[in-house]
N, C-alpha and C positions, 0 to 999 in steps of 0.2 A: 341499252339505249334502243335506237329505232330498229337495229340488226336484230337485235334479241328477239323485238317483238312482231317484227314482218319477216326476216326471215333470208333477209337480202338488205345490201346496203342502198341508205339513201338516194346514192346517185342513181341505182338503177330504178328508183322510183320514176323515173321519166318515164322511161320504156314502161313500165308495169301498169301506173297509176296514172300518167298523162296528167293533166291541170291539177287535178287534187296536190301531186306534191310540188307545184308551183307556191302554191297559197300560204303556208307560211316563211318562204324565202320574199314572197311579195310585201306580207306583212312589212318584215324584216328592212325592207327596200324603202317603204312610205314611211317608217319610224325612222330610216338614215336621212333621207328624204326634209324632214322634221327638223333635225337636229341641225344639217346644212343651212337651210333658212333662216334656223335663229339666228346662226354665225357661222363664217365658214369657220376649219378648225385650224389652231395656229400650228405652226413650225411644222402642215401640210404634207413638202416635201420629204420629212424627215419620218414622218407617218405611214407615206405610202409606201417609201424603201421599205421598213420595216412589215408592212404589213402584204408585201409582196415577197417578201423573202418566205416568213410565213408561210404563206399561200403555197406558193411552191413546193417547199418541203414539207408541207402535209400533205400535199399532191403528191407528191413524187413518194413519199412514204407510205402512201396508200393509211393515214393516220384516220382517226376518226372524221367524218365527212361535215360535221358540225363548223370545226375547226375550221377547215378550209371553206365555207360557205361565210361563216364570221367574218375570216381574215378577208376573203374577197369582199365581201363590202365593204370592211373597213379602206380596202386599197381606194373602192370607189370612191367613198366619200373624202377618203385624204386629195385622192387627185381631182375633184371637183373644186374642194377646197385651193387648189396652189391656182393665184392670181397670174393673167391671162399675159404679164408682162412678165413671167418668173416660167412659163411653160416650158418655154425650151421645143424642145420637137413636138413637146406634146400638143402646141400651139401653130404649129404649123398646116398647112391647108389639107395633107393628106393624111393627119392625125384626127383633122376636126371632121376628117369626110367619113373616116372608118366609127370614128363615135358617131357620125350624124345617123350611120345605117347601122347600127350596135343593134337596133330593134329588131330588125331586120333578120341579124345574124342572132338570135337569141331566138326566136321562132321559127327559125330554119334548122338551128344547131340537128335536134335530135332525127326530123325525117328523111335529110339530106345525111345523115351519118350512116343512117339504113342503106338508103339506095346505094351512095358512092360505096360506100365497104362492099356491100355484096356486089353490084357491078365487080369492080375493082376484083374480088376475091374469085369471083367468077373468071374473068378474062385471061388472069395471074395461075389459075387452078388451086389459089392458097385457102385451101378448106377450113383453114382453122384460121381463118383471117387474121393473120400474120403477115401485115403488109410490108412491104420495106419504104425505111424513109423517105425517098422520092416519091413513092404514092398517097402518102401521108398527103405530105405537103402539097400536091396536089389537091386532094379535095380537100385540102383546107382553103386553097386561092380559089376553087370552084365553089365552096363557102361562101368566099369573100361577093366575085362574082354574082352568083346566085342571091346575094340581098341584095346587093347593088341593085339589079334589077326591081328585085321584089320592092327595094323604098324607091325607086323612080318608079313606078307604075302601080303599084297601090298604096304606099305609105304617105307620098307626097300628098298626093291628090286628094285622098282620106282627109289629111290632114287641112288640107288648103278649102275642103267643102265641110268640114268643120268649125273650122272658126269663120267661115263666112256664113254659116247657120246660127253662131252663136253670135255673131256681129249684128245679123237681123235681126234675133229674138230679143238683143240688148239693145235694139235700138228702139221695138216697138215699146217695149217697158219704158223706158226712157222720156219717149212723146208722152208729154200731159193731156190727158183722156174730161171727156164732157164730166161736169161735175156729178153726173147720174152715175158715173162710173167709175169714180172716186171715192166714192161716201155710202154711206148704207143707208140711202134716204132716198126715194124719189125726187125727181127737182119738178115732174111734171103734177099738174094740180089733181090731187086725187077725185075731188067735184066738181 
């Protein structure tokens, strides 16, 4: 597979290849994307256990990386899928907040893994960046942290001057225009 032929595995395609190996887990994302909209999928809950169990143990097994990129969308689109009265915590206001800023932390994941490790490994003297658990967890809430910000200061606003560009452009579309500019005809007398 992809080992064979670059040389290193997929996931360290982030660090090597940057956006190239984003492109087709994107794919990947807009086809689940797809399949969500036609319907969400049934017995959801029962899908996502499963395909978070998955996820995990191809993770933790270091199994092929395909695997666990599959299994993880499938977990997304199962828990997309489970209706907002059947959520459970996942429905709750600081589940909906850590999804609201998921962007956020997906665009942060790999250069914030740089800094804080080497900080981190630097201050600790742990050369072989062999962190211990508490520092982990750390830069992972300084993760958390650090979208936070990043979606209140540019992702909102991005957002919120977006669709108020697309609001205006849909409205001028919208206004019914002189019939000179409706028709492929002059309306003015050509003699």
């Amino acid at each position: 597979g992809f080992e064979r032929v670059a040389g290193y595995r997929l996931t360290e395609a982030t660090f090597k290849w940057g956006a190239l190996r984003i492109v087709p887990c994107f794919a990947y994302g807009c086809a689940l994307y797809l399949v969500y909209r036609r319907a969400p999928l049934l017995r959801a809950g029962l899908l996502a256990l499963a395909a978070a169990v998955v996820t995990a143990l191809s993770a933790s097994l270091m199994s092929w990386d395909g695997i666990t990129v599959l299994s993880g969308g499938l977990l997304i689109l199962a828990l997309a899928s489970i209706p907002a009265n059947k959520a459970g915590v996942l429905g709750s206001a600081p589940a909906v907040y850590l999804g609201e800023i998921s962007y956020a932390v997906y665009m942060l994941c790999a250069p914030w893994q740089i800094l804080a490790v080497n900080v981190a490994a630097r201050l600790t003297g742990a050369e072989d960046k062999q962190l211990p658990l508490v520092l982990w967890l750390a830069i992972i809430a300084g993760l958390i942290v650090a979208a936070a910000i990043v979606h209140q200061l540019i992702e909102r606003p991005a957002r919120r001057f977006l669709r108020g560009w697309a609001a205006k452009r849909r409205s001028s579309v919208d206004q019914p225009g002189k019939q000179s500019e409706t028709v492929l005809q002059h309306s003015d007398p050509i003699v």
